[in-house]
N, C-alpha and C positions, 0 to 999 in steps of 0.2 A: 616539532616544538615551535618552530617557526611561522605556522598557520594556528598555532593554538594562540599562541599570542596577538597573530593579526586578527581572529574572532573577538578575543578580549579589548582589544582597544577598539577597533569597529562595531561593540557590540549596540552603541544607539542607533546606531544607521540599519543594523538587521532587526531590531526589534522595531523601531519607527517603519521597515520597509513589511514586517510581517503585516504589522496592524494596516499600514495601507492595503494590503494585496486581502485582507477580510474589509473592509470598511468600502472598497471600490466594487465589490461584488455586491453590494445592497445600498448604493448611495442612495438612488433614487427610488427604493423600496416603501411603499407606506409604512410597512411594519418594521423595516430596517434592521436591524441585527437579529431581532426576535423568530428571524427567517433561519438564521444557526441552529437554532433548536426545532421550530416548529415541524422545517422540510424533512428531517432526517425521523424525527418524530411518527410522522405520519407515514412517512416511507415501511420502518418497520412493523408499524401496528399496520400495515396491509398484510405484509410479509407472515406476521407472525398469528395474525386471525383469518385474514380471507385466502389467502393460498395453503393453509392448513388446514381450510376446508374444503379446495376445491380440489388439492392432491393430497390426500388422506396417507400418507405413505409414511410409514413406520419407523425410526430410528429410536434407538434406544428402548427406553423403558416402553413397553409393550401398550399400557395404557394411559400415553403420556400426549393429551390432543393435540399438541402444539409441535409435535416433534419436527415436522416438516417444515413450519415457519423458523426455529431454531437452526435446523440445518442449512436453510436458503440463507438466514441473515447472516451468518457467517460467514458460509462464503462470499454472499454478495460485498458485504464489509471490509472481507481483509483482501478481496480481491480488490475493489477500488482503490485502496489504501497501497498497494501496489504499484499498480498501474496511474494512479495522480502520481505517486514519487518519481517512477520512472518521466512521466511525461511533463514537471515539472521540470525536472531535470536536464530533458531534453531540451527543451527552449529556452532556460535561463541566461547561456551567454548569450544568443542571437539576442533577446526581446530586450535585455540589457547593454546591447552594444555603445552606447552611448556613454555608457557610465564608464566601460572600459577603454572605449577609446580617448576619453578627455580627462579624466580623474584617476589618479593612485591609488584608487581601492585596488585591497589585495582582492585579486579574483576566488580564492576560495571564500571571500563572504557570501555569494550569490548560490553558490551552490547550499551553503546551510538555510539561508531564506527561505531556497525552495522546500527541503527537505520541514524545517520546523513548518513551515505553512500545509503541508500535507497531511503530518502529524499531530497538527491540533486539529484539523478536520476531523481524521480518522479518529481519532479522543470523541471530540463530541460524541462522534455517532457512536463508537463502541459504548459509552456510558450510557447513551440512551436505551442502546440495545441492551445491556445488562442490567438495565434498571427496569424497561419493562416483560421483558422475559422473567427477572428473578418474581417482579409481581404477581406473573402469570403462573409461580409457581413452576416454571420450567429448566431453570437453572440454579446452581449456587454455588456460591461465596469460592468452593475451592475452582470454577471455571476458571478463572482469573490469575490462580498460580500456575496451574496444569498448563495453559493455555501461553503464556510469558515466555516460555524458551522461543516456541515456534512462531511468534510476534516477533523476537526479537531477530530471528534468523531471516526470516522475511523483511524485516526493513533492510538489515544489513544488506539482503540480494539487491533489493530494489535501489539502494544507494551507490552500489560497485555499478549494478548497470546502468543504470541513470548518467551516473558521471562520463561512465564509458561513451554512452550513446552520445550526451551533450557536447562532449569533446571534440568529436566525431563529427557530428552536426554543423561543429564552425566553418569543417574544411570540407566537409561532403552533404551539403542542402538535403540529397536524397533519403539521407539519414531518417528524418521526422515522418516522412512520408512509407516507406519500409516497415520502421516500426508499429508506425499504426495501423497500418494493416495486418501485418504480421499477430499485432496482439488480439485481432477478430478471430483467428484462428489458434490464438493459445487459450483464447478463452474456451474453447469447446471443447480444448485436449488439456483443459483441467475438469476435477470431478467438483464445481462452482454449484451450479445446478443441479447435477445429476450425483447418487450413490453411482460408487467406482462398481461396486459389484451386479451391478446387470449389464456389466461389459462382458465382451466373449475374454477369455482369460486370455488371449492371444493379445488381447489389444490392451485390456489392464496392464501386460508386460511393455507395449509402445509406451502407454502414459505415463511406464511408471516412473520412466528417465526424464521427463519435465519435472524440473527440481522442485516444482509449486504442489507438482500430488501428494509428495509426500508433509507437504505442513499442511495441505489441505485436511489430508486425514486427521492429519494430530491434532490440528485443531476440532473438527468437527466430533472426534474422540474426547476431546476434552469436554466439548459440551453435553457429551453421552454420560447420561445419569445411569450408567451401569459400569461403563470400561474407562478409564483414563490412555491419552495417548500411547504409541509405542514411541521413546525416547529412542531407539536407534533409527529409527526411519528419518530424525535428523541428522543425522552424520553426513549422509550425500546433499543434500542442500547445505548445510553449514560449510560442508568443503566449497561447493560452487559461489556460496557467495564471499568469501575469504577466496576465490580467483581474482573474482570478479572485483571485487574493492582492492586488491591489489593490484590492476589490470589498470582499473579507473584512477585510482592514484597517478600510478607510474605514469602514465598518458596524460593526464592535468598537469603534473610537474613536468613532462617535457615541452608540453605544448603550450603553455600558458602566459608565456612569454610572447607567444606568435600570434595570440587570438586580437589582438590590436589590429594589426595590418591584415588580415585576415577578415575581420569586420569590417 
């Protein structure tokens, strides 16, 4: 109750700090914000025309050209949206040490900054990506509720780790450096790029305990204009990340107090 309140009354300072952390990414841009739209823009119309021609490969509806670009921008999308949270995350108190160390802000304002600053990225680009896939005639209307439970379980993951790691981060440097490496190789023991099933089944069974396979499928099921997700394949990710946000709390309120002298 007590951090909900310190958002509300802090709530200019996170919004005033959102819009800087978009407005400092294109200060000196000729086209300056028009870069929010245009880059993600063009990103998926690669995605969703020239790599569905160049790997013809099949999902869903049998005669459906684009299924490949659909599939890739999915993943590619909800995996960024991931991995910016968590790494957001990750460097919030170090790159803000200053504000902690000489000013009374409640420290859980920093962590929401990062996280809404993630979120309206990933916004952007999911809307572009569903606005021009539905054009494309590849997608519809109901991707968007199907698709919500496992959105929503996946940020929650990326928020419990996130926080965990950043905590983490103030007292152990090694921290930031670990994880990014670490996620080179979660990235290729998720099924992001590739269907799970031209795995040998032995190893679909390693993947299948990375908690990101199973919302990968659900989602990319959602996009499947034949099948709708399977809703129990989030049960084990939903419990991991209700550890994990339990984990990262616990660890914020005990430590939060120390991340001063510590910085």
């Amino acid at each position: 109750m007590q951090s909900i309140k310190s958002i509300f009354k802090y709530r200019q300072f996170i919004i005033g700090s959102i819009y800087r952390n978009f407005q400092l990414k294109h200060r000196d841009a000729l086209l300056g914000w028009a870069w929010r739209l245009l880059s993600p823009f063009l990103m998926i119309l690669i995605y969703m025309t020239v790599f569905s021609q160049i790997m013809p490969v099949k999902f869903g509806a049998a005669d459906e050209p684009f299924s490949y670009g659909v599939f890739l921008c999915v993943g590619v999308i909800t995996w960024g949206f991931f991995i910016q949270t968590v790494e957001q995350l990750l460097v919030t108190f170090i790159q803000n040490a200053e504000l902690i160390k000489k000013t009374g802000l409640p420290r859980i304002c920093l962590p929401v900054v990062a996280v809404a600053t993630a979120a309206i990225d990933f916004a952007i680009m999911f809307a572009i990506f569903f606005i021009v896939a539905a054009a494309l005639g590849s997608i519809g209307p109901s991707f968007l509720l199907m698709a919500a439970p496992a959105l929503a379980v996946l940020a929650a993951l990326a928020m419990g780790l996130g926080l965990l790691l950043g905590v983490a981060n103030v007292f152990f440097r090694d921290v930031e450096q670990v994880f990014r490496i670490g996620a080179q190789f979660w990235f290729w023991l998720t099924p992001v790029v590739y269907p799970i099933a031209i795995l040998p089944d032995g190893v679909q069974d390693v993947i299948g305990w990375n908690p990101l396979t199973p919302l990968m499928l659900s989602l990319q099921a959602a996009a499947n204009s034949v099948e709708g997700p399977e809703w129990g394949a989030l049960a084990y990710p939903a419990g991991m990340a209700l550890l994990m946000l339990f984990l990262g709390a616990r660890l914020f309120r005990r430590c939060a107090d120390d991340m001063a002298d510590e910085l």
